[in-house]
N, C-alpha and C positions, 0 to 999 in steps of 0.2 A: 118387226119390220127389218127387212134388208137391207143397208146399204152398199158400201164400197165394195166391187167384187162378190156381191151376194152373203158377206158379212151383215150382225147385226151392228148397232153401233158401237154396244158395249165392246166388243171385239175391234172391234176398228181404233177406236179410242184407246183401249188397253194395248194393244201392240203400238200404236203410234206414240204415248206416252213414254214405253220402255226409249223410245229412241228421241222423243223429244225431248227429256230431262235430261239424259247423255248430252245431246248435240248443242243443247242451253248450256248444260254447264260446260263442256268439253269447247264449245266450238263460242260463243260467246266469250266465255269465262279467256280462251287464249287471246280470242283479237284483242280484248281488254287488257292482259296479262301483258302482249307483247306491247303494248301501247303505254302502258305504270312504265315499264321495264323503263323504256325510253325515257321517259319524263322525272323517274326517277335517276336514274342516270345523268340528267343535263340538269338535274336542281342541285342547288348547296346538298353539303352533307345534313344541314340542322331539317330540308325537308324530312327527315329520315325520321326524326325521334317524335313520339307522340304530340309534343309541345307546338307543331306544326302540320298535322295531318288535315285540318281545315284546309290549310292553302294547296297540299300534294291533293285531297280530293276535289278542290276546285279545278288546276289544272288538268287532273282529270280529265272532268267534264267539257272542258274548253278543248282540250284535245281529241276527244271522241265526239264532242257536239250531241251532248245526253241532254233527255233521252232519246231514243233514238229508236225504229222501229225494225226488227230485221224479220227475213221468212227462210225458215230453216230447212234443208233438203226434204221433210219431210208434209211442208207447201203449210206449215203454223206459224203466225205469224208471234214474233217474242219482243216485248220495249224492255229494252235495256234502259233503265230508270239512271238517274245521278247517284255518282257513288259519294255517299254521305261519311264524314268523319263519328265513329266513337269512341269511348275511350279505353285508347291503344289498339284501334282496331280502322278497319276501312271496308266500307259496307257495300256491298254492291248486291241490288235487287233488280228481279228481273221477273216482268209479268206476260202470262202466256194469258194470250188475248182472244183468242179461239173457246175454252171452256171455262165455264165455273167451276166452281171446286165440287158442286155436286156432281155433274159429266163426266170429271175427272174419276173420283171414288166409284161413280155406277160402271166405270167403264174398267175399273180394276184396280186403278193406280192404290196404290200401298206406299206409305211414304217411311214404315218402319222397316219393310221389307225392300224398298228401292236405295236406303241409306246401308242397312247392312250389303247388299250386293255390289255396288258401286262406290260407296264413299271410298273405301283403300284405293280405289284406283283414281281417282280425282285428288288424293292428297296427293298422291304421287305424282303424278302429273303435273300440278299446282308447283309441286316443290321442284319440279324436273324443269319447270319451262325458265328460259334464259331472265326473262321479265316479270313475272308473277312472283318466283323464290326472290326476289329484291327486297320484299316487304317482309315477311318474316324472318330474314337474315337478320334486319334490321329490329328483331323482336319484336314486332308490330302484327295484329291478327288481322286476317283476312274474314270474313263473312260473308255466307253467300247467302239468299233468300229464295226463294223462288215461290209467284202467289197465281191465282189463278185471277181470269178476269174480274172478279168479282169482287177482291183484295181477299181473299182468305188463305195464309202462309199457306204453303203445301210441303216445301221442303225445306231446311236451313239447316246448313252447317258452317264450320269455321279450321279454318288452317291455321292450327298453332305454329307458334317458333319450332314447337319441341317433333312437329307430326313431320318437318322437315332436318332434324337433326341438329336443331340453333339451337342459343339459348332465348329464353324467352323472359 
């Protein structure tokens, strides 16, 4: 069956994936990033150490008004779920609401081969941006999740202290 432009879906899905886990992580992951940055910033220093990351992930959420539903350039819609504290770490999940995780795999997505291609540049990035690097400065891990509609993980990583040059 043909869809979009005379593609089938699996094509349509697989090229629109390569760009919608970029644009979740890259383009989510900053609004979010530049939004900690701030709030970590105007909290005490004790928000910083693990013994209080409940209350920096509540602010949080009280600051972005999670979860929250965005639609990404490439018209898929992503909720950016509440970022949940664990230990020594700060969780942020985000559910692409358009596919199930089987759509996803028929349509190409590879989450072993999209983590090899991609994750060095989301570390970097992660570590580079003025508000995201705040957190693991402070030795504190980042985790990112991403699930399909259906709740089944598809991809998840974590920004260490060390993946940014801190200690950890």
């Amino acid at each position: 069956m043909k869809f979009f432009k005379g593609l089938t879906l699996a094509a349509v899905v697989a090229g629109l994936l390569k760009g919608l886990v970029w644009v979740l992580a890259m383009g989510t992951a900053n609004i979010a990033g530049r939004e900690v940055g701030k709030i970590v910033y105007e909290s005490s220093q004790d928000a910083y150490y693990a013994g209080h990351l409940s209350e920096l992930a509540a602010a949080i959420n009280n600051k972005l008004t999670l979860p929250q539903t965005r639609t990404n350039p490439a018209g898929e819609n992503i909720r950016i779920e509440p970022v949940t504290a664990g230990e020594n770490a700060l969780n942020y999940s985000y559910t692409i609401l358009d596919y199930t995780a089987e759509q996803l795999s028929d349509g190409g997505f590879d989450s072993a081969r999209y983590m090899q291609e991609n994750l060095p540049g989301q570390r970097s990035n992660a570590c580079a941006d003025k508000g995201t690097r705040k957190i693991p400065e402070r030795g504190i891990r980042l985790h990112y999740a991403y699930s399909s509609k259906d709740g089944q993980r598809m991809v998840a990583y974590d920004i260490l202290p060390a993946d940014c040059d801190f200690k950890g």
